[in-house]
C-alpha positions as CSV (number, residue, x, y, z in Angstrom):
1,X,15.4,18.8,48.6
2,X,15.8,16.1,46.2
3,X,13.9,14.1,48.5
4,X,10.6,15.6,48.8
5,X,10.9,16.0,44.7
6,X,7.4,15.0,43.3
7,X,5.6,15.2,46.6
8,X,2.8,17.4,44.6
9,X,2.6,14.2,42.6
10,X,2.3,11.6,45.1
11,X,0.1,14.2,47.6
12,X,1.3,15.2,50.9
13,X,-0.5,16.8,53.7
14,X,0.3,19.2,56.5
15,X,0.5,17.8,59.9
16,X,-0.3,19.7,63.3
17,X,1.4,18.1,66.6
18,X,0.5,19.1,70.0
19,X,2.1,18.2,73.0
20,X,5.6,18.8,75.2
21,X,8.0,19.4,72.9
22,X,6.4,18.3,69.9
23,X,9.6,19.8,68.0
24,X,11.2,15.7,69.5
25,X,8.1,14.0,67.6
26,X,9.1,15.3,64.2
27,X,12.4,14.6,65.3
28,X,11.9,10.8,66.3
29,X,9.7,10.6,62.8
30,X,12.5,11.4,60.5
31,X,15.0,8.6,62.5
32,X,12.6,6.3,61.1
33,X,12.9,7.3,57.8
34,X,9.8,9.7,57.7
35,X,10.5,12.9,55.4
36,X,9.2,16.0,56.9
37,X,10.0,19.4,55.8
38,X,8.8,23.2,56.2
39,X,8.6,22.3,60.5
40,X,7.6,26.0,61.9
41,X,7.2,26.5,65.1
42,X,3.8,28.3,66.0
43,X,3.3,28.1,70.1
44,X,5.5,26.3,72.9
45,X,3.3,23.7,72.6
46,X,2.7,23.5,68.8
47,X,4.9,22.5,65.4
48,X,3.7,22.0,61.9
49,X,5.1,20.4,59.2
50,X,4.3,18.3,56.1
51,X,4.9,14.9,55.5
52,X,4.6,12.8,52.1
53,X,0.8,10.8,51.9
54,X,2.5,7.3,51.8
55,X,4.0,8.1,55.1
56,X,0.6,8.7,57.2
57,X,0.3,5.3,58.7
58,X,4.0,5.2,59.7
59,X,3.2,8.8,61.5
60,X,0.2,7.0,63.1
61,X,3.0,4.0,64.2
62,X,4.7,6.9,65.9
63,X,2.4,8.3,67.7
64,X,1.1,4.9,69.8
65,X,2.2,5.3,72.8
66,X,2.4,8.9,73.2
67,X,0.8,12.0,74.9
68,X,1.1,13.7,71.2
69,X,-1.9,15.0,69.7
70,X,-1.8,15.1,66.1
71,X,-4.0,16.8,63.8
72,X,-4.5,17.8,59.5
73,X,-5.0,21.0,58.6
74,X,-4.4,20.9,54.9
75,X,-3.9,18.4,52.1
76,X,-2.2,19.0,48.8
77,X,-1.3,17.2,45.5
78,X,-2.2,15.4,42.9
79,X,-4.5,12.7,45.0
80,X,-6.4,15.3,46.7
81,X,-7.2,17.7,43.5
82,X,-8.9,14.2,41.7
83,X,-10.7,12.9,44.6
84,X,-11.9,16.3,44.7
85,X,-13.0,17.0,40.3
86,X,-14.4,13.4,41.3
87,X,-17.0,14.3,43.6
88,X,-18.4,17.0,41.1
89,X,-19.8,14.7,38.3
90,X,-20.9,16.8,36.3
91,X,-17.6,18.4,36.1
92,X,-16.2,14.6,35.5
93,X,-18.9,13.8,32.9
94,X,-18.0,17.3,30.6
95,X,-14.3,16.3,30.4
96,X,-14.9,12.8,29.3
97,X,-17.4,13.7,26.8
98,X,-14.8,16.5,25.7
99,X,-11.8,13.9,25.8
100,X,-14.2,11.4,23.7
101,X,-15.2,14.4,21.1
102,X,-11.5,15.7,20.7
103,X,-10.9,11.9,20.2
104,X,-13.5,10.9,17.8
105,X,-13.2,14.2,15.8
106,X,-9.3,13.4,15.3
107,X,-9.6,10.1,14.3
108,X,-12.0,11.3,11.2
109,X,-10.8,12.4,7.4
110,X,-11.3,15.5,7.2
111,X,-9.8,16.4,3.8
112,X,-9.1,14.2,0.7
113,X,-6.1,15.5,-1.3
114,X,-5.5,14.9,-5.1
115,X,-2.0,16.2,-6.4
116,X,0.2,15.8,-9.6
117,X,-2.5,14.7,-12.3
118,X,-5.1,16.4,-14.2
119,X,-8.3,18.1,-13.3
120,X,-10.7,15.1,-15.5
121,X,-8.3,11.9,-13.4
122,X,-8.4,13.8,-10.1
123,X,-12.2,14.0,-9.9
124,X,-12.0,10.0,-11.4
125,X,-10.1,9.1,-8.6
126,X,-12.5,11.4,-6.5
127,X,-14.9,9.1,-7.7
128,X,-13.6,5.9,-7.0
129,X,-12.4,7.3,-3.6
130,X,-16.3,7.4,-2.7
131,X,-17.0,4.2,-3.9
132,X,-14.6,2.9,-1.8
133,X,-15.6,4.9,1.3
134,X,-13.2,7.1,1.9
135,X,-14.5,10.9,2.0
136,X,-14.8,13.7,4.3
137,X,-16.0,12.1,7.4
138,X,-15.3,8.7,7.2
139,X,-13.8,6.8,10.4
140,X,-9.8,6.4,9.7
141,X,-9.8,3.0,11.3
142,X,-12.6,1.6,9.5
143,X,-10.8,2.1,6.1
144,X,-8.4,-0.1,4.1
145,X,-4.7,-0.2,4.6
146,X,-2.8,2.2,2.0
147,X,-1.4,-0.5,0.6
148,X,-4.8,-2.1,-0.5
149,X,-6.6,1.3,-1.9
150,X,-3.2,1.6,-4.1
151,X,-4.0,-1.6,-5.6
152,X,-7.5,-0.9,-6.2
153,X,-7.0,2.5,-7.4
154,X,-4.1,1.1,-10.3
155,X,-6.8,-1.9,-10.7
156,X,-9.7,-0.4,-11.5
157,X,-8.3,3.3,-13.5
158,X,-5.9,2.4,-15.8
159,X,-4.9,5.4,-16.9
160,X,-2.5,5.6,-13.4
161,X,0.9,5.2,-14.0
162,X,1.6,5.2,-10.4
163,X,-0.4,6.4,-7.2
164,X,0.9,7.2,-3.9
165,X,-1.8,7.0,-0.9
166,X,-0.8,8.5,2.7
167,X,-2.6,9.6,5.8
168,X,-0.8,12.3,7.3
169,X,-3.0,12.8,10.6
170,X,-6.6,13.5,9.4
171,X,-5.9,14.6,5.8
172,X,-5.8,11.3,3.3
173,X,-3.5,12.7,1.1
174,X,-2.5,11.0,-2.5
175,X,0.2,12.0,-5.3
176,X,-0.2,10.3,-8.9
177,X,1.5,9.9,-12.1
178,X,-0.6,9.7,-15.4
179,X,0.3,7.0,-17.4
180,X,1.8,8.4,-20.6
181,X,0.9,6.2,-23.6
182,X,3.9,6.3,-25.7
183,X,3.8,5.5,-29.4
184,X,6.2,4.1,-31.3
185,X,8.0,7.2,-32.8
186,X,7.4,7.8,-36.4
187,X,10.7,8.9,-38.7
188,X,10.3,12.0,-40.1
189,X,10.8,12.2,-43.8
190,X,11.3,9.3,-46.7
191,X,11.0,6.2,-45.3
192,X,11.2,2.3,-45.8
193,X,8.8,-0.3,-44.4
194,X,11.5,-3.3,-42.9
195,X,10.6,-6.5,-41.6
196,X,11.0,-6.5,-37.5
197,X,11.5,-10.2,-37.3
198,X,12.1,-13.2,-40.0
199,X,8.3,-14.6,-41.1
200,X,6.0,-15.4,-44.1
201,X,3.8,-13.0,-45.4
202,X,0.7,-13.7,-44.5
203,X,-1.2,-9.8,-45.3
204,X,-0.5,-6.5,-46.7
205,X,-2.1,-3.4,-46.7
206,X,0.0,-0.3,-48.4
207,X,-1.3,2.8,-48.4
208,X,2.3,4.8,-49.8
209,X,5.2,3.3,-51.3
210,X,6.5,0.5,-53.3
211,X,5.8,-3.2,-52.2
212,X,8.8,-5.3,-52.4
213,X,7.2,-8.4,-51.5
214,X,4.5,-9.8,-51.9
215,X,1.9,-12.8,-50.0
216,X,3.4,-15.9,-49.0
217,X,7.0,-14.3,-49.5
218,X,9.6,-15.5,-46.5
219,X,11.5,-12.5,-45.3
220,X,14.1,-12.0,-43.1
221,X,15.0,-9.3,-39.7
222,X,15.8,-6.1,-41.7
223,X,14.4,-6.9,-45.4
224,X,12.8,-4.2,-47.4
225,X,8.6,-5.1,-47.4
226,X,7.6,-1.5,-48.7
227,X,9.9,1.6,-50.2
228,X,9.8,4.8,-49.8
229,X,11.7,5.1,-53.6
230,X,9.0,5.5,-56.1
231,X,10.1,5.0,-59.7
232,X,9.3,7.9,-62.1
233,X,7.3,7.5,-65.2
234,X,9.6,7.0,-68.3
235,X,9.4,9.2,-70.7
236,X,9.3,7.8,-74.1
237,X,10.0,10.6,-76.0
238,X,13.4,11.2,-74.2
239,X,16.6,10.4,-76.3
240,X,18.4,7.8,-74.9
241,X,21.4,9.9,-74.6
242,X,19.8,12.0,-72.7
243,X,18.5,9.0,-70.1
244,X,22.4,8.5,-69.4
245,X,23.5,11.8,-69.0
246,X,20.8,12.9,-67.1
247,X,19.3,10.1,-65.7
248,X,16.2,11.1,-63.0
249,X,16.4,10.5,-59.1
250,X,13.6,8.3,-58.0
251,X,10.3,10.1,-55.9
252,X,11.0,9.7,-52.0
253,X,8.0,9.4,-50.0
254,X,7.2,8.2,-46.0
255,X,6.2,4.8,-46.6
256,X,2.9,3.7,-45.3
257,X,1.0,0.1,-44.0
258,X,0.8,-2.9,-42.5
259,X,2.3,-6.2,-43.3
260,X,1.0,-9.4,-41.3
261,X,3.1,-12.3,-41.8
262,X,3.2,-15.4,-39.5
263,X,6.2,-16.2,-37.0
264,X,7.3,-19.0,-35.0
265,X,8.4,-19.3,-31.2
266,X,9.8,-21.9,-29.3
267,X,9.2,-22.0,-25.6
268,X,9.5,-23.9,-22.6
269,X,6.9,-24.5,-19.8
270,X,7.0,-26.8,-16.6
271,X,3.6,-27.5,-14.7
272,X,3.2,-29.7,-11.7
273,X,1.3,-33.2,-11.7
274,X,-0.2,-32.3,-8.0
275,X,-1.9,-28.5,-7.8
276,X,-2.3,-27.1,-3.6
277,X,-5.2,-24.8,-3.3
278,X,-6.5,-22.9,-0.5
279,X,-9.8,-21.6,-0.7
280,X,-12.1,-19.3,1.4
281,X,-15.4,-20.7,1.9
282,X,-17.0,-17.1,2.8
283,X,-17.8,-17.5,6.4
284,X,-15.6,-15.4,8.7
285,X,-15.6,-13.2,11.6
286,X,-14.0,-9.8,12.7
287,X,-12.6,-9.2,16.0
288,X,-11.5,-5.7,17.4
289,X,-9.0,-4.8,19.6
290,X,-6.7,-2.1,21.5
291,X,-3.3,-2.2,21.2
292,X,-0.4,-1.0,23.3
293,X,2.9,-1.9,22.9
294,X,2.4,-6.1,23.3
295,X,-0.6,-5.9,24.9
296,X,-4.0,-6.2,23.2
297,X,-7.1,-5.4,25.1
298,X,-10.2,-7.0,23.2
299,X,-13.2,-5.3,22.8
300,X,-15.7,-6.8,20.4
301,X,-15.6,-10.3,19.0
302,X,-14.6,-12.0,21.5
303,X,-13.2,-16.1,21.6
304,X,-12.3,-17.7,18.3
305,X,-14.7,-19.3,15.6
306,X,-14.9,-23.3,15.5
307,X,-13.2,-23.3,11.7
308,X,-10.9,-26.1,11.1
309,X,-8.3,-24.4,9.5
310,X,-8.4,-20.1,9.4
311,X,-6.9,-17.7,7.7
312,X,-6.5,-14.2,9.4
313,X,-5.8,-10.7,8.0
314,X,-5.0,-7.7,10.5
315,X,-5.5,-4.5,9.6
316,X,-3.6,-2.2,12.2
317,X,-4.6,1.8,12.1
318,X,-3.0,4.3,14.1
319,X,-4.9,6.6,16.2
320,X,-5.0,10.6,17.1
321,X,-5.4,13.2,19.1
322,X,-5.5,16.2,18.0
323,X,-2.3,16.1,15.7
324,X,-0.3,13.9,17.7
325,X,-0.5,9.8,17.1
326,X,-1.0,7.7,20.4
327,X,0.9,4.8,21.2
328,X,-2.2,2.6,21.3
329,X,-3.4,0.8,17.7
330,X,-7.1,0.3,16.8
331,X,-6.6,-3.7,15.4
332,X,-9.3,-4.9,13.1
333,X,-8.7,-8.8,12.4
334,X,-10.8,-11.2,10.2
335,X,-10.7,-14.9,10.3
336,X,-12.3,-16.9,7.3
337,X,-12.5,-20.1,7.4
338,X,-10.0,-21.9,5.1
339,X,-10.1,-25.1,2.9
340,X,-7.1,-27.0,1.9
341,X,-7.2,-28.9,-1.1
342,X,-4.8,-30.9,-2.7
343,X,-5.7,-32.5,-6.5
344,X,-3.8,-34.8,-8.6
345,X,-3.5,-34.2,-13.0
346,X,-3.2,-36.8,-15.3
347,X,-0.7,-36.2,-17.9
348,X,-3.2,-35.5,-20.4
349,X,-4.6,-32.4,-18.3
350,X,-1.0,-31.2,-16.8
351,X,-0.4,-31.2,-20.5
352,X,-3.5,-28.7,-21.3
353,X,-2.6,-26.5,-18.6
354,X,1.2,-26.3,-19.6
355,X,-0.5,-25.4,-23.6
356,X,-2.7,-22.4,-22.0
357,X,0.2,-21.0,-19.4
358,X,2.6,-20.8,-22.7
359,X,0.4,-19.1,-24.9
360,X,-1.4,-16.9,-22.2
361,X,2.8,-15.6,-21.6
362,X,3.3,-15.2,-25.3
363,X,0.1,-13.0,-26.2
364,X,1.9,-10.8,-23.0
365,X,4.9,-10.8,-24.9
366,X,3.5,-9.9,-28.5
367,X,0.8,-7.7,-27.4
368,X,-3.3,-7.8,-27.9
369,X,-2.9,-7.1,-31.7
370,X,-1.0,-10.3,-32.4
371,X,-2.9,-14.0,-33.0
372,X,-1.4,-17.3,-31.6
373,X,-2.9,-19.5,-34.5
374,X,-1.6,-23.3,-33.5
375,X,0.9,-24.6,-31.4
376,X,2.8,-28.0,-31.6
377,X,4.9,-30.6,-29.0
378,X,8.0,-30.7,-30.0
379,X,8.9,-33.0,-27.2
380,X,7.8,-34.1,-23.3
381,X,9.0,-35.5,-20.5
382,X,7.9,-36.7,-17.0
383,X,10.5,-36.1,-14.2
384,X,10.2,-35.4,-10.3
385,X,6.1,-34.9,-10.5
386,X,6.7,-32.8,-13.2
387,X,5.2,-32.4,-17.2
388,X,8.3,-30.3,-19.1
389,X,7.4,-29.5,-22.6
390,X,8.8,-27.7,-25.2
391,X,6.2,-25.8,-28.1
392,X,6.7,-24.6,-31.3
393,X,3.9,-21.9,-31.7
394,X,2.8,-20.4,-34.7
395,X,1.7,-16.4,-34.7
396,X,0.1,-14.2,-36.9
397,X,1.7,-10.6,-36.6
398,X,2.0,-7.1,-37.8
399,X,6.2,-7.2,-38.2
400,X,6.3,-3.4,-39.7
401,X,9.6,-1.1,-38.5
402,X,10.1,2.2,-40.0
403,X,13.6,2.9,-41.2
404,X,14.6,5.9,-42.9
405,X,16.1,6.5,-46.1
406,X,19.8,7.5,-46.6
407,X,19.5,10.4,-48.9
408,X,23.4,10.8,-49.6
409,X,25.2,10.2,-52.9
């Protein structure tokens, strides 16, 4: 039985031999290696049976050279049933315009889903969702990787902490995190003004306490620039007895302003004497293909562009049907043509660039409130194509920390 396994798949038909004992032709058949089953009997001169489709010419072989008559009355399987739905086009055409329908319509976003921020940033990122292209009824494999709409997304709103973009099937489907804009805490209650970091004292602006410096004063980390102790009004009348035994607590308030004073940094920089670039010049070209496993099957863009050097970005997208993925990829590539250039700095100009890369990462470090105001070499060297130089740079900052007041004995 395990022999004739799959026949339905493979086809098979049902033979009709007539002749003297035609009951010796099936057996001579199957001592070549010919598989037939169901053999019935149906006159003295008459046996049926049905042999696999691969086998009919060897059945032919058998027959030369005989007085057997042989005959097909029926033919079943796989084969037969699509030679058959062939035949009727019409038939044919329906289930290949269904098959491309089914195909197209589950390869198309059919819902857009915004979770985990509010109502105002989910119909921003709605927004910029549209921009972008992606919507209800746009083509899956005509859209950016979810890597590269992240980007954009955190690019261009900045109030995303974090965004998560997935295509589950034909749902686009993306889970974000507002970004919380944390202020520096204030401390409840009587407070001092201290100095942050050591620095002169370049500004003040009190609106509540006691200044205990004043302009041009050097202070150090942790000195007192404005208390929260107010002194009380004397009172001249008062015996002065009395102002010893019973001498008055100072007024506590929450000490209020802003103290500029400039600081100093050193830092270090290293910048090349020979920059490498590579630039796009703009022309490019995009190629599609299927893919299946290793093997690609181009079709559109077909042979490569004449660009000296290229540079080529795949963009792989997964396609459907129905709910379930297929193994075979819709591959979108784009070659651009590609410059290479290589220039050489003087000293003078390495020197420039190593000025702007140092300050550039200190305005990161003190924030967009702060002022670089002058920067000095404090020494340089040439070494292995290399500028090293070491700056002392001068800032102008607000160097306020709140610290409360110890209201114990």
């Amino acid at each position: 039985m395990k022999l004739i396994q799959g026949s339905f798949i493979t086809g098979y038909v049902t033979v009709r031999v007539e002749g003297w004992y035609p009951e010796l032709f099936f057996q001579r058949c199957a001592s070549q290696g010919i598989m037939v089953w169901n053999i019935q009997k149906k006159s003295e001169n008459v046996c049926s049976g049905n042999i696999k489709l691969q086998d009919i010419s060897g059945l032919r072989k058998q027959k030369w050279g005989t007085n057997y008559k042989l005959t097909f009355t029926s033919k079943r399987g796989f084969p037969f049933l699509m030679k058959k739905f062939i035949r009727r086009k019409e038939v044919l055409l329906a289930l290949t315009l269904s098959v491309l329908l089914i195909f197209s319509l589950s390869n198309i976003i059919w819902e857009v889903k915004i979770t985990n921020v509010p109502k105002d940033l989910e119909e921003k990122i709605s927004k910029q969702l549209d921009e972008y292209g992606i919507h209800r009824g746009s083509w899956t494999f005509t859209l950016d990787p979810p890597s590269e709409i992240q980007q954009q997304l955190m690019n261009d709103i900045p109030e995303l902490l974090w965004i998560g973009v997935h295509q589950k099937g034909t749902t686009f489907v993306l889970e974000g995190v507002e970004k919380t804009i944390v202020e520096e805490e204030e401390v409840d209650g009587p407070r001092n003004l201290v100095a942050s970091k050591k620095g002169v004292i370049e500004k003040m602006y009190v609106a509540k306490g006691q200044p205990m410096v004043r302009v041009n004063d050097y202070v150090e980390k942790g000195d007192v620039l404005v208390s929260g102790k107010m002194p009380t009004a004397d009172d001249e009348n008062a015996d002065a007895s009395d102002d010893e035994e019973d001498e008055e607590s100072p007024e506590l308030t929450a000490a209020e302003g802003e103290v500029i004073a400039k600081t100093w940094y050193e830092t270090e920089v290293t910048v090349p004497l020979t920059a490498s670039t590579d630039l796009l010049t703009g022309e490019k070209k995009k190629k599609y293909h299927l893919k299946l496993n290793s093997f690609e099957l181009p079709i559109w863009g077909f042979g490569d562009p004449d660009y000296k050097q290229a540079h080529r970005e795949r963009n792989e997208k997964d396609l459907y049907f129905f709910k379930w993925k297929l193994p075979i990829k819709f591959v979108e590539t784009t070659v651009s043509e590609k410059k290479h250039q290589q220039g050489k700095r003087s000293k003078e100009e390495a020197i420039e660039a190593g000025i702007r890369q140092a300050k550039k990462e200190l305005q990161l470090k003190l924030g967009p409130d702060a002022k670089i105001k002058s920067e000095n070499i404090l020494h340089q060297s040439t070494e292995n194509g290399k500028v090293k130089l070491i700056l002392y740079m001068v800032a102008e900052e607000d160097i306020v920390r709140q610290e409360p007041i110890d209201q114990g004995d």
